[in-house]
C-alpha positions in Angstrom: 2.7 445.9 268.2 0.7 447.3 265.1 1.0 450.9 264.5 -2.1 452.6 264.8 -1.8 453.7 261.6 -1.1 450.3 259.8 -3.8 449.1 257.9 -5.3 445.4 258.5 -5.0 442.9 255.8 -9.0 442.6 255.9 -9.1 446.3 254.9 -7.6 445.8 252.0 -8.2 442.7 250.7 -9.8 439.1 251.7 -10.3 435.7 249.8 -13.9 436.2 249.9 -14.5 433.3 247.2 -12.3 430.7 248.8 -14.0 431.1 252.3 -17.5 431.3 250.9 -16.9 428.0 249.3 -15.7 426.2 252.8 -18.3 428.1 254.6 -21.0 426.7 252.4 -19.8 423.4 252.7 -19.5 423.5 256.5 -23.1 422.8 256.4 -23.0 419.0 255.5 -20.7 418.9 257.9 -21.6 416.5 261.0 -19.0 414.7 262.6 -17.6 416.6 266.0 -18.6 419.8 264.6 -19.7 422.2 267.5 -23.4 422.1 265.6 -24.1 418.5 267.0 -23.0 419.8 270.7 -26.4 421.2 270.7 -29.1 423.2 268.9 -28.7 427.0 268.8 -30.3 428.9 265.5 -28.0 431.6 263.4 -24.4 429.8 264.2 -22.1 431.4 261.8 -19.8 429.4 260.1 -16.4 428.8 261.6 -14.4 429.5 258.6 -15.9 432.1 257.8 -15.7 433.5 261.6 -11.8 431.9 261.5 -11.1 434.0 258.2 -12.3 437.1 259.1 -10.0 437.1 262.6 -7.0 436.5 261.1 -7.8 439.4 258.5 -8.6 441.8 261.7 -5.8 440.6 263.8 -2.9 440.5 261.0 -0.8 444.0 259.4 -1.0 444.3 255.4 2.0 443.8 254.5 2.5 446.4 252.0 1.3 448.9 254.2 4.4 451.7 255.2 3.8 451.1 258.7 3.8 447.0 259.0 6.3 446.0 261.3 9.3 444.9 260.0 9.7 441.9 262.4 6.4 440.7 261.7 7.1 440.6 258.0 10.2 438.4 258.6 8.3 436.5 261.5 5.8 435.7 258.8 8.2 434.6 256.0 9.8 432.1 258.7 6.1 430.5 259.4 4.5 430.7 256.2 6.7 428.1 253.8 5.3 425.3 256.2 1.7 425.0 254.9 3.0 426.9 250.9 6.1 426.6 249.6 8.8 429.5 248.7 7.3 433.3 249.0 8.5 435.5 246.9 11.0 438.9 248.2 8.3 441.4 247.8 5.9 442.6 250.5 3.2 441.9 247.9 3.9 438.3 247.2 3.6 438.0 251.4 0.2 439.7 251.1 -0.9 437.5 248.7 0.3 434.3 251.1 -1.1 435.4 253.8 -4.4 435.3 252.4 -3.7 432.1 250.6 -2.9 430.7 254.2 -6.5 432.3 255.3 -8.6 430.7 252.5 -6.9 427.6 253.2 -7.0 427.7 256.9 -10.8 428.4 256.2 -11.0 424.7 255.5 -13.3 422.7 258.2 -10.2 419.7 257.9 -7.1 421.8 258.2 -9.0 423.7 261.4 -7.8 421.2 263.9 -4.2 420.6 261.4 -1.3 421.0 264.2 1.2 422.5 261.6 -1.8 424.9 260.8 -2.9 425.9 263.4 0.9 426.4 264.6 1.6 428.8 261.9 -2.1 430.6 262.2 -0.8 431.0 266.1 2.3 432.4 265.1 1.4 435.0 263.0 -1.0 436.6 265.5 1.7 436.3 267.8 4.2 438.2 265.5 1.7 440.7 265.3 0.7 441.5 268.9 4.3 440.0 270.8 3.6 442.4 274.0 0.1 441.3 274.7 -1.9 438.3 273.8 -5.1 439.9 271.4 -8.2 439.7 273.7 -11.4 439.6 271.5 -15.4 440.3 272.8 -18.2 439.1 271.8 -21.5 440.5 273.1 -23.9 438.2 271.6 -21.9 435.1 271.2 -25.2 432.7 270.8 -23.6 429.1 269.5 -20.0 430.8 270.2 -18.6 430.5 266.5 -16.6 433.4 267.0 -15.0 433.1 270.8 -14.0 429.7 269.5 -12.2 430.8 266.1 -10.6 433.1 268.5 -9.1 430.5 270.9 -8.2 428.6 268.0 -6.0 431.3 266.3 -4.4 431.8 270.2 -6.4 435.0 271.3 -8.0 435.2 275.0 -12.0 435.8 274.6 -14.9 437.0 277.2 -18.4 435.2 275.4 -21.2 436.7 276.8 -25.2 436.1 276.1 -28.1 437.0 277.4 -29.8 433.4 276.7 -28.8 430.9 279.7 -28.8 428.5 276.8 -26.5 430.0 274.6 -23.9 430.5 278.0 -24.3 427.0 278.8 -23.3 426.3 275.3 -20.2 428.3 275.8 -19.0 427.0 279.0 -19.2 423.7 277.4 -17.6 424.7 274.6 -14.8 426.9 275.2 -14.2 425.7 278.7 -15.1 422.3 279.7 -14.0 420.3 277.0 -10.7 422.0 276.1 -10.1 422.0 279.5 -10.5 418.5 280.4 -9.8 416.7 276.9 -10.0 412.9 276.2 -10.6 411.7 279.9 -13.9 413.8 279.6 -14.7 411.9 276.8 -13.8 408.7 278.3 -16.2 409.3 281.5 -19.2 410.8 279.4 -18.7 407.4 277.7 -18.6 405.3 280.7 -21.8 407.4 282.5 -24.0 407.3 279.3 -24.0 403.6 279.1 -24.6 402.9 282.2 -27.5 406.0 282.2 -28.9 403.8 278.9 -28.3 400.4 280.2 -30.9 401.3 283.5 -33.2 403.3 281.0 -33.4 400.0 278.9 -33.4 398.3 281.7 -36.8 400.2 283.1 -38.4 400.7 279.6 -37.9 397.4 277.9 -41.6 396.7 279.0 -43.5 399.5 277.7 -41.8 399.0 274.1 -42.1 395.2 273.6 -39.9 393.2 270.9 -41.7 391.5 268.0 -42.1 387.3 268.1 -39.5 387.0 265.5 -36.6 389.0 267.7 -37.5 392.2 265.8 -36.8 395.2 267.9 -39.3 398.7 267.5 -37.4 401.8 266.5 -40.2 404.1 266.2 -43.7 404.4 266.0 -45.8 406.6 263.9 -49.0 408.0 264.7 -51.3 410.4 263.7 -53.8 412.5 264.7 -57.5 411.9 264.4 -60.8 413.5 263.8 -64.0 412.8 263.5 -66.0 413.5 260.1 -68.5 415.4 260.5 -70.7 414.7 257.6 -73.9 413.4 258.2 -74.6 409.6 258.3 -70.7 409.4 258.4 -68.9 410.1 261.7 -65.5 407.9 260.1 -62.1 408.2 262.0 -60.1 410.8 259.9 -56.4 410.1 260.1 -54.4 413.4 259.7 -51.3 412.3 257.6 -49.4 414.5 255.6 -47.9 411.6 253.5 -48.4 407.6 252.9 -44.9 407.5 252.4 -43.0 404.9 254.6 -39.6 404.5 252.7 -38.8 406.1 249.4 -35.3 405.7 248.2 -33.9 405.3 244.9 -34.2 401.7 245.4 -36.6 401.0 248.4 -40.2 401.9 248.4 -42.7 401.4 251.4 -45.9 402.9 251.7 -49.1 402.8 253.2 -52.3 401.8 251.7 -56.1 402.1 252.5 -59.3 400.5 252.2 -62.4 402.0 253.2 -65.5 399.5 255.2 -68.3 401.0 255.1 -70.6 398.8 256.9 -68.2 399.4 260.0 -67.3 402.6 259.2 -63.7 401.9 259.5 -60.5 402.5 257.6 -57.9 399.9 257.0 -54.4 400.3 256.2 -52.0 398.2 254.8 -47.7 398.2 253.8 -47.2 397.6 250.1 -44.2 398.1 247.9 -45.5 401.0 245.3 -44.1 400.0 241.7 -45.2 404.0 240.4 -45.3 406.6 242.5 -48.7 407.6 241.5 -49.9 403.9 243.6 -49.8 405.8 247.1 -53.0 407.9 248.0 -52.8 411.2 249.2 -52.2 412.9 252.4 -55.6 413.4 254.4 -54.9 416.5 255.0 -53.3 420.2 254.0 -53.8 423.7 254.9 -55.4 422.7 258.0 -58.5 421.0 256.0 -59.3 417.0 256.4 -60.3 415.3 253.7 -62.5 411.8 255.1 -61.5 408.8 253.3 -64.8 406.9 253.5 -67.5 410.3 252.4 -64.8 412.5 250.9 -65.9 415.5 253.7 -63.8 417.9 254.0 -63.3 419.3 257.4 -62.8 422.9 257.8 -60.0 424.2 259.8 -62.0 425.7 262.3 -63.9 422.2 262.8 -60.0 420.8 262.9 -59.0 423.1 265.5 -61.9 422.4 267.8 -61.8 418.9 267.3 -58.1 418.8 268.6 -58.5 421.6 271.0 -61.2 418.8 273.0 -58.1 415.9 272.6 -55.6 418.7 274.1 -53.7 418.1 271.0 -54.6 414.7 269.7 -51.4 413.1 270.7 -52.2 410.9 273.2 -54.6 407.9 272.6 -57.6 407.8 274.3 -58.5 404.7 276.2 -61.7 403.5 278.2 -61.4 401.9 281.5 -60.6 398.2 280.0 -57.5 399.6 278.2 -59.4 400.1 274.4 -58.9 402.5 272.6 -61.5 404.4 271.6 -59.9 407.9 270.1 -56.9 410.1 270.3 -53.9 408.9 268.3 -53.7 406.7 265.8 -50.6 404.1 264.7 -50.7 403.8 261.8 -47.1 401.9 261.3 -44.3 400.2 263.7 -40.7 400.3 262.1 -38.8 397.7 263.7 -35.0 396.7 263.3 -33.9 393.4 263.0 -29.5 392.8 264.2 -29.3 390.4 261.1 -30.3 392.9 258.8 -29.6 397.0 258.4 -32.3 397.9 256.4 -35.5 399.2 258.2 -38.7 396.9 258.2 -42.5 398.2 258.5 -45.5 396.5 259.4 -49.3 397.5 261.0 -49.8 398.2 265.0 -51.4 394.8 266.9 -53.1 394.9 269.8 -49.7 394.0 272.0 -48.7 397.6 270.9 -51.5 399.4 272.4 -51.4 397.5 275.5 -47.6 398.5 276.0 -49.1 402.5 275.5 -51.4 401.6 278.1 -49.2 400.4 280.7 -47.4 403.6 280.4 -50.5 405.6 280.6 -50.6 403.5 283.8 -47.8 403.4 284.8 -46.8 407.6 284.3 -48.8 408.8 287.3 -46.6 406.4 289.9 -43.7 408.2 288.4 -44.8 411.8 288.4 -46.2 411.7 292.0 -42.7 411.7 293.6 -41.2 414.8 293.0 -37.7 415.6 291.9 -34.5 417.2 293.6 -35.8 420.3 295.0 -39.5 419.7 295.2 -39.5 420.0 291.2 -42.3 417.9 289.3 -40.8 415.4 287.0 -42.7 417.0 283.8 -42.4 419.8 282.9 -45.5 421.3 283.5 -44.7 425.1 282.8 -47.4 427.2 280.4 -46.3 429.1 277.2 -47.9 431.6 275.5 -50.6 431.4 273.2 -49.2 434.9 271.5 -47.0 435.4 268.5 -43.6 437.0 270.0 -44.0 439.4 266.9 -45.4 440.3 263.6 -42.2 438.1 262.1 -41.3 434.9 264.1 -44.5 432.4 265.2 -42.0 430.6 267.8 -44.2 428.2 270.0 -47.7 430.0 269.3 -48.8 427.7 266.5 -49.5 424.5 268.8 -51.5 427.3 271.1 -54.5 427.0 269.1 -55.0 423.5 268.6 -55.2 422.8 272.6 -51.7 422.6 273.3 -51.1 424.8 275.6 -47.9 423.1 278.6 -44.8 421.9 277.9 -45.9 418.3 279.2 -48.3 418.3 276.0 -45.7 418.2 273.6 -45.0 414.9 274.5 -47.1 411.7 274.8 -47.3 409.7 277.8 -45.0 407.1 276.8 -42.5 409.8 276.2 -43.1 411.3 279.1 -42.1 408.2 281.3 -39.2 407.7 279.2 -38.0 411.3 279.9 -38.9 411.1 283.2 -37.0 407.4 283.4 -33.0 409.0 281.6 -33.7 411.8 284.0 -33.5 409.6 287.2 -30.8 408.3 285.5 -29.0 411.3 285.0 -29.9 412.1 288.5 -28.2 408.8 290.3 -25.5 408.7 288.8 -24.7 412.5 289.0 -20.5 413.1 288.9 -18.6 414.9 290.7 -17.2 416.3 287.7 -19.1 419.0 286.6 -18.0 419.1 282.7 -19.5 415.8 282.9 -22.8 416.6 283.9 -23.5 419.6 281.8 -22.7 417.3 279.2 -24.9 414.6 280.2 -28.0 417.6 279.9 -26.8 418.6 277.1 -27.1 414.9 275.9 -30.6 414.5 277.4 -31.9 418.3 275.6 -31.2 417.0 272.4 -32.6 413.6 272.9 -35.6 415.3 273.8 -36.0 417.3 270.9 -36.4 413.9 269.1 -38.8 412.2 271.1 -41.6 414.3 271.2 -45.1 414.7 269.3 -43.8 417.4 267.4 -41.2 415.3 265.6 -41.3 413.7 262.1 -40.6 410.5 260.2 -38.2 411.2 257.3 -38.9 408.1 254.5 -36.2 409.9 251.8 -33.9 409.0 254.5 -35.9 406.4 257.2 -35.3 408.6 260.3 -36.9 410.1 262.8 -36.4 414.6 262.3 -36.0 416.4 265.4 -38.2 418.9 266.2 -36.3 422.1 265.6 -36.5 421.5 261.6 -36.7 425.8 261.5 -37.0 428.7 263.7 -40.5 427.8 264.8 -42.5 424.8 266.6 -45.3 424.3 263.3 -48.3 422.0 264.6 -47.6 418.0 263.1 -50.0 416.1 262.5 -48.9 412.5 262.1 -45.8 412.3 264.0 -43.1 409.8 265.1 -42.3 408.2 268.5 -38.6 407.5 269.0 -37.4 404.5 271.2 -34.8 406.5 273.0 -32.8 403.3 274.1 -32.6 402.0 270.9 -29.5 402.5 268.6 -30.9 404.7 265.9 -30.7 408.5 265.1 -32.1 410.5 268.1 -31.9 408.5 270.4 -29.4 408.6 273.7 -26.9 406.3 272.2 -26.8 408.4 268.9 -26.7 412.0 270.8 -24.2 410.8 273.1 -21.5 410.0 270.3 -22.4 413.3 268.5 -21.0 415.1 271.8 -18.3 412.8 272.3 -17.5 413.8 268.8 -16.9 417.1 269.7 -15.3 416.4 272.4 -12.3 415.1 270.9 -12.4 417.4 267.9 -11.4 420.5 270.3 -8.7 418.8 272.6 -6.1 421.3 271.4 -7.0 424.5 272.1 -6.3 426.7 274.9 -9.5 427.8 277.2 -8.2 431.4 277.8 -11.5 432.7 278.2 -14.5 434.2 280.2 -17.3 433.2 279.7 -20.9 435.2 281.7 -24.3 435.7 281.3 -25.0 439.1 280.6 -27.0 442.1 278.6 -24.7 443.6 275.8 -26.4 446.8 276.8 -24.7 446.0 280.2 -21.8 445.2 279.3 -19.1 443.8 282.0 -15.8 444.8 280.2 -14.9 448.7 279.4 -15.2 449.8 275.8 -11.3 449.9 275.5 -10.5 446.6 277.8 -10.2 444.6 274.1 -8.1 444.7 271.0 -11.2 443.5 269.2 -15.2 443.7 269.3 -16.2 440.8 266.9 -19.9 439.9 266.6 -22.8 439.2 265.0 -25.6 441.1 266.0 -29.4 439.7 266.3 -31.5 439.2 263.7 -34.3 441.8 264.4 -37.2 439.5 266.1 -37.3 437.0 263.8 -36.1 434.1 266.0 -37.8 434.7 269.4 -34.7 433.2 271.5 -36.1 433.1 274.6 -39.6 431.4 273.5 -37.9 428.5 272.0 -34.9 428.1 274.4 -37.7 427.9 277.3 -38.1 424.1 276.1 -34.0 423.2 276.3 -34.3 425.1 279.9 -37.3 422.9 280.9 -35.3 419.9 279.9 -32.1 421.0 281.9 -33.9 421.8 285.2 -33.9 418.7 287.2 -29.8 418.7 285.9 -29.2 421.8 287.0 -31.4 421.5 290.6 -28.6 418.5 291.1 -26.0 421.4 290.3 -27.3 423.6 293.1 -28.2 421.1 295.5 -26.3 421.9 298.9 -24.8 419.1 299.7 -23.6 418.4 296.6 -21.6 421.8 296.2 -20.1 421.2 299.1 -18.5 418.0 298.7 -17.4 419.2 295.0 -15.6 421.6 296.5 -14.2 419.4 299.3 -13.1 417.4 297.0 -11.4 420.1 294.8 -9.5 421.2 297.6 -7.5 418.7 298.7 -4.3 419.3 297.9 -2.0 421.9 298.8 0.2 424.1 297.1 4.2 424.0 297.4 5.1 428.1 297.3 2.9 431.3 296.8 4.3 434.7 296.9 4.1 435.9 300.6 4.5 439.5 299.5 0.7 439.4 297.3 -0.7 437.4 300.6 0.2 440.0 302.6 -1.2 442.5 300.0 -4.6 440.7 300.3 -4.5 440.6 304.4 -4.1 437.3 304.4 -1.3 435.6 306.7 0.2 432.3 306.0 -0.4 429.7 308.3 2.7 428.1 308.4 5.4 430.3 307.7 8.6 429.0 306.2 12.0 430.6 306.0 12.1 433.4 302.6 14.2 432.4 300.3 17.0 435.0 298.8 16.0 437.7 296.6 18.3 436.4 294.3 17.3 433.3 294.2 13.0 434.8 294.2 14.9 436.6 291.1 15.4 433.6 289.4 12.5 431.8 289.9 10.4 435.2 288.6 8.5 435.6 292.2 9.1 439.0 293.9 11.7 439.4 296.6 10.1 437.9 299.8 8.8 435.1 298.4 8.3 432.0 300.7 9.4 428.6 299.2 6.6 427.2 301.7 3.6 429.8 302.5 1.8 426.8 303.9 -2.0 428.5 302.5 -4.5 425.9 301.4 -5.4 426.7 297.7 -8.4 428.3 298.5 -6.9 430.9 300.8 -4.7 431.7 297.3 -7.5 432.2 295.3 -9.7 434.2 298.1 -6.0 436.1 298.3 -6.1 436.6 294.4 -9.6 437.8 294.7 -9.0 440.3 297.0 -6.7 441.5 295.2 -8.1 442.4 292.3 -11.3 443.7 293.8 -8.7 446.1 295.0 -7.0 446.7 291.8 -4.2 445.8 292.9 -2.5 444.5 289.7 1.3 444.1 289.6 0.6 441.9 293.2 -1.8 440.0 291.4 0.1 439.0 288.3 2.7 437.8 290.3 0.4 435.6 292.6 -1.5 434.2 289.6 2.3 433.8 287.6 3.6 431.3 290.9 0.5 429.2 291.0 0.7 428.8 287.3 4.5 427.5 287.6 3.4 425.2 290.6 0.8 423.0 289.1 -3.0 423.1 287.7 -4.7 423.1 291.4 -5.3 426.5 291.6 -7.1 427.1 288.5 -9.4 423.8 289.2 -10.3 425.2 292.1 -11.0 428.7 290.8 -13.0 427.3 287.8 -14.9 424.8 289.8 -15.9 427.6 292.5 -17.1 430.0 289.8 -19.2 427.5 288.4 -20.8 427.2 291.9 -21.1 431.0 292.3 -24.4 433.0 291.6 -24.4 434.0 288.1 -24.9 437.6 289.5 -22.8 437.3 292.6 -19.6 439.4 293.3 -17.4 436.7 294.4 -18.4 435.0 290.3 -17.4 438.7 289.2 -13.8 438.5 290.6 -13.4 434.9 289.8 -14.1 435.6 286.0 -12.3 438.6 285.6 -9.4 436.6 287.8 -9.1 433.6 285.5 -9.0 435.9 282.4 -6.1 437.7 283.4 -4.4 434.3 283.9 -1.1 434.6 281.9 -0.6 432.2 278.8 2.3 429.3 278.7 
């Protein structure tokens, strides 16, 4: 163990350049990072969160009072990843933080011989107790999962439900349950995509030619209000369809005055100076036909009367007659990659009209629980503070419930992957927190409040900051379709991450809970690593509130009676060979089939306490209700031993445990003991 009095390597030194560099350059990075599991703001980078542990965890070297062992430990490890070190204790300062920088590096993180060596070191340093390190307010859960990596234990706690949904995921589920979780979530998302296509093909028809719709992008209208004018103003930030280095799409207009009408047109621009344009900025329309320029107050009403704007307005024959405007269809053709544009037709409003139609049919029946299919909930029309907007800004042009963030098309496709998600809900729950986890991010694609990107010919999610800004032309995913957004494209992205975090250990507890109310004591952990909030410049909870709304039908499955209880059934089928009868007696629990106790020679052997039965004959959940009792009475020498045998006999046990805490009340007492009962699960 490290001295009290021995100085950490961080304190007196750190390869601050090196790790800056990686952590800058983590950013780009896309593919199974834990930033594609799901949106959280403020993630810190993993190698800078990776560095940092090991400089905590890990004696200087030079210091008087490093261990001796750890210094020859660490010259066994070290020449794996660099070469000779030299004899002095300042040449193995200087390669341990080599080995840190390096280690920093996003494709050396998941390296076996790495992460052997990184593993070996903090076990040189702490070889009586595996490190247990805290965070309070572990958001995204950068740090808890730097520390699993590096072969700590770690409780994560938040106070956001998102961010500890995050975390289980994260740090339990998918370490936990490793490539056959990824094979299932494959298997279930196609067939959830397959009956979505299935059910949706209709409302987003394919062209004559074969030519399939990816998105379609609208915009917002108003009316001028000039006199002897009244022309249709589309609100669009940019003409802009496509503009790469070589590719160039773009809209077009031409004004009829007799009809008081704008037409649009695609053209390829040979200057950029050929495209008009926007019709709008700062909130002020400019028309086309009169050059008017709306105010912003006249804006605001104007959109405030269309709750929004998003929707298109139709008269009882299926015309339109306001609301929305396409403007352009992209469409994807299998012969050809590249994206192609072309003007709405009639057929494409009709297909928006049968869903306007058709959405009412659908949101009549209501969902597991009593729930209404969309998310009807009301959010404030209030900025959370002087410095974060969060979701006031749509508040004041007449959107004002959850459901209005979305169109009605997008609504019925929502409405349609939940059902999905619903019918072919899985036993296993990893699976089908990762299905909603699937389904939150879809959504925060497909909704009015998400963009068309031409630099790069995708659709932006909504998220693009820390704040939900009012759009005014805006882009309507096909969720079915194989593009970026949609379910086939969020899928892999988990998938991804699935299989990037197969080999680490899920020591860890994970609970939903106020830092100021902490669970653990001050002194129950080696470390206290976090990264505090950022003042109230992200309002959390505001934002959140729209990945909760999308999880709620998912999670109504999770607590649905019936359900639970055949999960657990199901868990507990099998029975355990041996348990230590002296901790079942401890807990006042009596075996029901008592077998003959084996010698205490032979208990001796096998590391069990004298008394031990070779056949207790307990179901596995009498073992873990045994193990509970026990430590609700503190009772902890009994305990280790208990937990010790079940480890030895097989993975059944801590299943069980895991599956029943998930079940648990967040706030319950039997979820208490469970959590604090799986973390002081000894390590292999």
């Amino acid at each position: 163990m490290i001295p009290q009095e021995c100085k950490r390597l961080a304190e007196v030194d750190f390869p601050i350049a090196v790790v800056s560099k990686h952590s800058a350059r983590e950013k780009s990075i896309r593919h199974g990072h834990p930033s594609t599991l799901h949106l959280w703001w403020a993630r810190r980078p993993l190698a800078a969160c990776r560095a940092i542990l090991l400089g905590l965890l890990l004696p200087d070297t030079c210091d008087t009072y490093c261990p001796e062992d750890f210094k020859e430990k660490a010259r066994e490890l070290l020449p794996k990843v660099q070469g000779k070190i030299g004899p002095k204790d300042e040449d193995l300062r200087q390669a341990l933080l080599k080995f840190i920088g390096d280690f920093s590096n996003w494709h050396l993180s998941s390296n076996q011989t790495y992460l052997e060596v990184g593993r070996g070191l903090v076990k040189a340093a702490h070889p009586e107790e595996t490190p247990l390190v805290v965070d309070p307010f572990a958001g995204g859960g950068s740090i808890p999962l730097e520390a699993l990596r590096v072969g700590c234990e770690t409780f994560a706690s938040d106070l956001n439900p998102v961010a500890t949904l995050i975390l289980k995921v994260m740090l339990e589920d998918i370490p936990r349950h490793g490539p056959e979780l990824a094979d299932e979530l494959h298997r279930v998302g196609k067939e959830i995509r397959e009956a979505a296509e299935k059910e949706l093909k209709e409302f987003y028809p394919s062209d004559p030619d074969g030519s399939k719709p990816i998105a379609y992008l609208w915009a917002r209208t108003v009316r001028c209000e000039a006199p002897n004018c009244g022309a249709e103003i589309p609100l669009v930030r940019s003409f802009w369809l496509c503009k790469k280095s070589k590719r160039k799409q773009a809209l077009r207009y031409k004004v009829i005055r007799e009809e008081r009408a704008i037409d649009f047109e695609v053209f390829e621009p040979q200057d950029d100076n050929e495209v008009p344009n926007g019709t709008v900025a700062q909130a002020k329309a400019t028309c086309l036909s009169c050059g008017t320029v709306v105010s912003p107050d006249r804006l605001r009403a104007q959109l405030i009367s269309q709750e929004g704007g998003g929707d298109v307005i139709f008269d009882e024959r299926g015309n339109r007659t306001g609301g929305a405007r396409l403007m352009t269809v992209v469409t994807l053709n299998h012969d050809e990659k590249k994206r192609r544009y072309r003007l709405p037709t009639g057929e494409d409003y009709a297909a928006v009209w049968m869903a306007v139609k058709e959405l009412p049919k659908v949101t009549c029946q209501a969902g597991p629980g009593g729930l209404s299919p969309v998310p009807s909930e009301t959010f404030h029309n209030i900025r959370p503070s002087p410095n974060a907007r969060g979701l006031s800004a749509v508040t004041r042009y007449g959107i004002n419930r959850f459901s209005q963030l979305f169109v009605h098309r997008q609504l019925l496709s929502i409405v349609t992957f939940c059902k999905g998600i619903h019918l072919r809900y899985s036993l296993a729950s990893s699976v089908n927190t990762l299905l909603g986890l699937i389904f939150s991010r879809m959504v925060d694609y497909c909704s009015a409040q998400s963009r068309w990107d031409p630099s790069q010919e995708r659709n932006v999610n909504s998220f693009g900051r820390q704040a939900l800004p009012m759009l005014w032309d805006f882009s309507e995913l096909v969720p079915f379709r194989d593009c970026v957004g949609a379910w086939t494209s969020m899928q892999n992205s988990v998938i991804r991450v699935t299989k990037e975090f197969q080999n680490i250990d899920p020591t860890t507890g994970i609970e939903n809970a106020d830092a100021t109310e902490h669970p653990l004591s001050d002194s129950s952990a080696h470390i206290w690593f976090t990264d505090p909030p950022y003042y109230d410049s992200i309002p959390f909870f505001g934002e959140e509130s729209i990945s909760v709304a999308g999880f709620r039908i998912e999670e109504q499955a999770r607590r649905d009676p019936q359900m639970r209880f055949d999960f657990a059934v199901g868990a507990e089928r099998a029975i355990a060979p041996d348990l230590p009868a002296g901790a079942l007696a401890q807990a006042g629990i009596k075996a029901r089939r008592p077998k003959k106790k084996m010698p205490a020679e032979s208990a001796a052997k096998q590391g069990l306490p004298a008394g031990a039965s070779a056949k207790a004959g307990t179901t596995t959940l009498d073992r873990i209700h045994a193990a509970m009792l026990l430590q609700a009475n503190g009772q902890t020498n009994a305990l280790r031993a208990l937990l010790k045998a079940e480890q030895d006999r097989g993975p059944d046990f801590i299943r069980l445990a895991n599956a029943l805490s998930a079940l648990y009340p967040k706030q319950s007492e039997e979820k208490r003991l469970l959590d604090a009962m799986l973390l002081a699960m000894p390590r292999v």
